[in-house]
NUVEXGU-184273 format. One line per field, with one value per residue: residue number from 1; residue in three letters; z, x, y of N, C-alpha, C, O in turn. Coordinates in nm, 4 decimals. Each point is the difference from the previous one (the first is absolute). Last residue first. Layout:
REM NUVEXGU-184273
i	NUM;...
aa	ALA;...
n.up	Z;...
n.east	X;...
n.north	Y;...
ca.up	Z;...
ca.east	X;...
ca.north	Y;...
c.up	Z;...
c.east	X;...
c.north	Y;...
o.up	Z;...
o.east	X;...
o.north	Y;...
//
This chain:
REM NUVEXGU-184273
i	81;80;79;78;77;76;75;74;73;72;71;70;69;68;67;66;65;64;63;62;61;60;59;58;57;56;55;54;53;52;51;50;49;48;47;46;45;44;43;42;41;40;39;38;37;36;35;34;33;32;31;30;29;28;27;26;25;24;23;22;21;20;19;18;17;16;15;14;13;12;11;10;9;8;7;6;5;4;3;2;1
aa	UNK;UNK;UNK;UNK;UNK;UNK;UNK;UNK;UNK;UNK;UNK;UNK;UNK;UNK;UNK;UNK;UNK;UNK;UNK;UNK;UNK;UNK;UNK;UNK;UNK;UNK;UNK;UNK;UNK;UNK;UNK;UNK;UNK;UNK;UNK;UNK;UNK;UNK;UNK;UNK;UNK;UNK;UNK;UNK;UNK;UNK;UNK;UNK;UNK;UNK;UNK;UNK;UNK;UNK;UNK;UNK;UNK;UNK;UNK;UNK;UNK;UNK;UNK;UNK;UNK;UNK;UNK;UNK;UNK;UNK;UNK;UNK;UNK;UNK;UNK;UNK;UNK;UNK;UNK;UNK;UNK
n.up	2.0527;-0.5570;-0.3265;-0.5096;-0.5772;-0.5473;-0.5068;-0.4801;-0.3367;-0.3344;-0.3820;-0.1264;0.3334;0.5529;0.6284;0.5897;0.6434;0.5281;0.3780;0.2462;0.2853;0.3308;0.3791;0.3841;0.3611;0.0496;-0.3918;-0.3159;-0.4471;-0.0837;-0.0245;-0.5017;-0.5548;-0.3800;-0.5656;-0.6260;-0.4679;-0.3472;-0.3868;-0.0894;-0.1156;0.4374;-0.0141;0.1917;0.2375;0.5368;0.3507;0.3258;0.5094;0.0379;0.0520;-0.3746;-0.5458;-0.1395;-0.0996;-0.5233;-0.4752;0.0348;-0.0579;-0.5153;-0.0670;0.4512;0.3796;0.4436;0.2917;0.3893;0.2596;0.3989;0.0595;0.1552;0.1182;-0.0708;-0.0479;0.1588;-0.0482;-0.5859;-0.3008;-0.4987;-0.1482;-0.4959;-0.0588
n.east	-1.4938;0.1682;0.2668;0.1500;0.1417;-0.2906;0.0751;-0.0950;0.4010;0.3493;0.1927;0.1255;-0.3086;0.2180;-0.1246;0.2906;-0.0352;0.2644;0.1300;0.4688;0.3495;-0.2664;0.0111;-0.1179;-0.1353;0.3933;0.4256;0.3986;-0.1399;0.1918;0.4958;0.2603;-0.1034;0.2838;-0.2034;0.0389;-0.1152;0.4712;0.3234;0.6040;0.5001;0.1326;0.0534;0.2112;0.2393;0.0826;-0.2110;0.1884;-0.0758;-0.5085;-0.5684;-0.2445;-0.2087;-0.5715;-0.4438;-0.1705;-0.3439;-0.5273;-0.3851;-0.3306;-0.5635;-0.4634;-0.4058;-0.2331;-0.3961;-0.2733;0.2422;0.1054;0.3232;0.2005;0.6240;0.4329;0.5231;0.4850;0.0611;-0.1718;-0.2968;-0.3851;-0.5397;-0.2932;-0.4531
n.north	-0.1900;0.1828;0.4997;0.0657;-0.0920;-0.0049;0.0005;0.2550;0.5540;0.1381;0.1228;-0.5924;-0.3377;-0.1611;0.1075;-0.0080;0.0669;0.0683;0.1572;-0.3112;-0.1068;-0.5273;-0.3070;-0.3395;-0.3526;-0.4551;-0.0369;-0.1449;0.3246;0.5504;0.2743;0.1284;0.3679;0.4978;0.1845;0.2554;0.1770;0.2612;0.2129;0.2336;0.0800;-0.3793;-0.6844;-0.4318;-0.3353;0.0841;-0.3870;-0.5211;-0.3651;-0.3874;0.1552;0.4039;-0.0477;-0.1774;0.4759;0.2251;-0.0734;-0.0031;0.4701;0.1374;-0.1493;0.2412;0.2012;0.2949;-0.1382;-0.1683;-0.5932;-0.4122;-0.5311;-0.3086;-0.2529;0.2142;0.0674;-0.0099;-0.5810;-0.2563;0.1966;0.0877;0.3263;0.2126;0.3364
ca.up	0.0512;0.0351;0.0830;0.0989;0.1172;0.1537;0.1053;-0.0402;0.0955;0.0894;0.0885;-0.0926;-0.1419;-0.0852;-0.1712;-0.1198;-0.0735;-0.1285;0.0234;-0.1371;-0.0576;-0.1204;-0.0995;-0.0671;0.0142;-0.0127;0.0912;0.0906;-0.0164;-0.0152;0.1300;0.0997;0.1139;0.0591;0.1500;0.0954;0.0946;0.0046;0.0794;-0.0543;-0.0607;0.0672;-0.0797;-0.0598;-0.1619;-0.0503;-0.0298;-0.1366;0.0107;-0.0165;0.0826;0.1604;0.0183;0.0029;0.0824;0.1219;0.0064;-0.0054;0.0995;0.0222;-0.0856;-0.1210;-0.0523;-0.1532;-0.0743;-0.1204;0.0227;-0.1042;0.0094;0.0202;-0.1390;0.0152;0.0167;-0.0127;0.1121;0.1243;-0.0280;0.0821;0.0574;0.1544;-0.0108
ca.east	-0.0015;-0.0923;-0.0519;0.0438;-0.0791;0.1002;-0.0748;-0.0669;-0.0184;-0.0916;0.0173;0.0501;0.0331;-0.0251;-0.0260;-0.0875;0.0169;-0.0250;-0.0967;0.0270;0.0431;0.0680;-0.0775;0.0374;-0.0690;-0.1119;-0.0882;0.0322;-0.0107;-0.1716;-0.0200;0.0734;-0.0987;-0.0225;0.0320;-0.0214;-0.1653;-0.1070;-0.0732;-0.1690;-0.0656;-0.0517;0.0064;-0.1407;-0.0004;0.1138;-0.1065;0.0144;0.0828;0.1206;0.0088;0.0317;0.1446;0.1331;-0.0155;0.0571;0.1351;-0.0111;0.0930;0.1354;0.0910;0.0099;0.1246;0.0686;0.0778;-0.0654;0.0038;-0.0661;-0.0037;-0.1321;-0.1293;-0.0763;-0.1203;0.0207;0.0765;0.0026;0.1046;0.0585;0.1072;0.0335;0.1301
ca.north	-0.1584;-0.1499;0.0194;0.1206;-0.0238;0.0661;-0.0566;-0.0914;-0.0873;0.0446;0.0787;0.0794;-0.0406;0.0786;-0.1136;0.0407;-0.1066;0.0193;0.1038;0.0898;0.0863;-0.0038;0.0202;0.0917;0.1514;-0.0600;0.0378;-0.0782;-0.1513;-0.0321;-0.0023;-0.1299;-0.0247;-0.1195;0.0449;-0.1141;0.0011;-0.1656;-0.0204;0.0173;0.0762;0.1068;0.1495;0.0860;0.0051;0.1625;0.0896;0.0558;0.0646;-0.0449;-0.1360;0.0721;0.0537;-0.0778;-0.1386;0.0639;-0.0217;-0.1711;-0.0107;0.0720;-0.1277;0.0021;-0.0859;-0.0210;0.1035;0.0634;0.1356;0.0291;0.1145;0.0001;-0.0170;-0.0897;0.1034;0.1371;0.0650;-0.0776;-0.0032;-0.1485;0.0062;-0.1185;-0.0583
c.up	0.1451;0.1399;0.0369;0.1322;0.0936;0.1158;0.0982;0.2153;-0.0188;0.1204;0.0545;0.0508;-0.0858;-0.1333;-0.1434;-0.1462;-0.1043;-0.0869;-0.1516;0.0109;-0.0671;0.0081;-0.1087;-0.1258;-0.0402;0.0864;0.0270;0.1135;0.1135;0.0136;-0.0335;0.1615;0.0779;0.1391;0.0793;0.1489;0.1118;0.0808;0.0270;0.1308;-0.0734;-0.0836;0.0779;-0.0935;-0.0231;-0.1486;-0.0773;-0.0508;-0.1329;0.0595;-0.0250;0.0851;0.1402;0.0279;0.0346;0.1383;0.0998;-0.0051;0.0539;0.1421;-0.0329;-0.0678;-0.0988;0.0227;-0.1451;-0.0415;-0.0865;0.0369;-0.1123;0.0090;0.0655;-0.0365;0.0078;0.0063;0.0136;0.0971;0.1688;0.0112;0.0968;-0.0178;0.1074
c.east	-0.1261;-0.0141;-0.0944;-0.0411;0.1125;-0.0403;0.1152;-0.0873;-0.1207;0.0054;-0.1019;0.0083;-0.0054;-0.0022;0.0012;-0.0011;-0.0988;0.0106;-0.0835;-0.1372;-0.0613;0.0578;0.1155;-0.0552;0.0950;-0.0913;-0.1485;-0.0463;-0.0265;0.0090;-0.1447;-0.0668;0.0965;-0.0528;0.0502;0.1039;0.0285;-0.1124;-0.0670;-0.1055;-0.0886;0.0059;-0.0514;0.0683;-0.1287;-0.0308;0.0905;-0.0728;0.1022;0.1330;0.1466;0.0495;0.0265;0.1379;0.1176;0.0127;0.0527;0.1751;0.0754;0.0530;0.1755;0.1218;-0.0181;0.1094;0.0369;0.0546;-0.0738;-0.0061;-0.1418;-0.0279;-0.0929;-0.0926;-0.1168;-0.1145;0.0075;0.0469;0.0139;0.1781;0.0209;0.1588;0.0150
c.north	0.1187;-0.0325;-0.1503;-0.0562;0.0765;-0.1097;0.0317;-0.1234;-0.0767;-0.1060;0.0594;0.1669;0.0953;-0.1082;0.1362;-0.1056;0.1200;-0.1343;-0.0379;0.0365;0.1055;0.1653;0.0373;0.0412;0.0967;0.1039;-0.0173;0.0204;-0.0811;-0.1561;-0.0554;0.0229;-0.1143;-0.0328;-0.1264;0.0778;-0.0850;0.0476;-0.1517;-0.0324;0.0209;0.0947;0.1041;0.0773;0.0307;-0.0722;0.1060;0.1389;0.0866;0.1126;-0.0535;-0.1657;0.0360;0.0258;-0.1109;-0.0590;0.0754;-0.0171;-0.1200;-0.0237;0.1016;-0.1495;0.0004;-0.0551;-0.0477;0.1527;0.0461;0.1946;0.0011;0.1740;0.0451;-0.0788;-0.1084;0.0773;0.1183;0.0556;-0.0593;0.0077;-0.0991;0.0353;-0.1071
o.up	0.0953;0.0463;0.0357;0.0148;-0.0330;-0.0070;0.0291;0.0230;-0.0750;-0.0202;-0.0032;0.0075;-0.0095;-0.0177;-0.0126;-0.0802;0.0161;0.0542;0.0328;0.0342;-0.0115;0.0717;0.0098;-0.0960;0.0022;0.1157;-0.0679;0.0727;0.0373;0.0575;0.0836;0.0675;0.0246;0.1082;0.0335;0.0070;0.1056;0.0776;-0.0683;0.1081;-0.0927;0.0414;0.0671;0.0654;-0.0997;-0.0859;-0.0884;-0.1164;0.0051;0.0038;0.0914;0.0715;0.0555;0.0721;0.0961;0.0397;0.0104;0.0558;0.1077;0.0201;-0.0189;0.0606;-0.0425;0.1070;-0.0554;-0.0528;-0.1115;0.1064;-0.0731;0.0126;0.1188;-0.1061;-0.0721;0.0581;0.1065;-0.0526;0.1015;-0.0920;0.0905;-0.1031;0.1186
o.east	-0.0539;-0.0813;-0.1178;-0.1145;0.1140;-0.1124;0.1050;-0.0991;-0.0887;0.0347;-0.0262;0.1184;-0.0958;0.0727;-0.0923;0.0906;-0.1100;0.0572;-0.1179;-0.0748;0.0266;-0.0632;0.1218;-0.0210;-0.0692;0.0262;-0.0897;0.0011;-0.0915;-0.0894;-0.0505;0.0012;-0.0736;0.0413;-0.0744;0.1091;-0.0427;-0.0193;-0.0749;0.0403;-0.0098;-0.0471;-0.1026;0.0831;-0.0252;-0.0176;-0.0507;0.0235;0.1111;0.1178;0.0729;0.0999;0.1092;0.0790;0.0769;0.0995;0.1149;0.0702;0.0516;0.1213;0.1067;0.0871;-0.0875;0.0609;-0.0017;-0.0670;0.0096;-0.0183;-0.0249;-0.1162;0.0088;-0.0500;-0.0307;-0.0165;0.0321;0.1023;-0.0097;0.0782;-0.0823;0.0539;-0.0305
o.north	-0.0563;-0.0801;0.0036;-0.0427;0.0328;-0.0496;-0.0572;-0.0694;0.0408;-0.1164;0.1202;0.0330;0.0769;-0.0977;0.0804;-0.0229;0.0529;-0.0946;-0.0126;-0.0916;0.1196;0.0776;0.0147;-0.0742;0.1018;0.0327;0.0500;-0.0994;-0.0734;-0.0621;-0.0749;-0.1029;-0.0956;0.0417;-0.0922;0.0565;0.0467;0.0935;-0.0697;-0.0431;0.0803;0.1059;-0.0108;0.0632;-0.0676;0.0864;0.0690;0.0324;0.0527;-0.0353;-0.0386;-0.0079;-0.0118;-0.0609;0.0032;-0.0606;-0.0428;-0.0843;-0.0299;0.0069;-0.0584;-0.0624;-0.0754;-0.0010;-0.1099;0.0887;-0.0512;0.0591;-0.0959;0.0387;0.0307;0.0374;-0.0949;0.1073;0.0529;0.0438;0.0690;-0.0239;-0.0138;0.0401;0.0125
//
């Protein structure tokens, strides 16, 4: 994932933690200060990573990334960084 957010997150950071594309919508809402509109009577996947971004060496949130097709898993990764 690239991430460019002038003043906020530095450049040239490089991380080999997870960052899932769910945490792509969580995330934003935590930054905007919006996160109480998440639904809370279903389950979301997305963690919001705002300290992974903007912290520079903060590590990522998120422990796990599962790829499923149709129902079977399909490409776990665990444990990157």
């Amino acid at each position: 994932m690239l991430a460019c957010w002038p003043g906020t997150i530095a450049p040239g950071q490089v991380s080999e933690d997870l960052f899932d594309l769910c945490d792509m919508f969580t995330t934003p809402l935590g930054i905007a200060r919006i996160a109480d509109k998440i639904p809370r009577e279903r389950f979301i996947d997305g963690i919001a990573q705002t300290s992974f971004l903007i912290s520079d060496g903060s590590p990522s949130k998120r422990d796990a990334v599962f790829i499923y097709a149709a129902t079977s898993t399909r490409a776990p990764s665990m444990n990157q960084a």
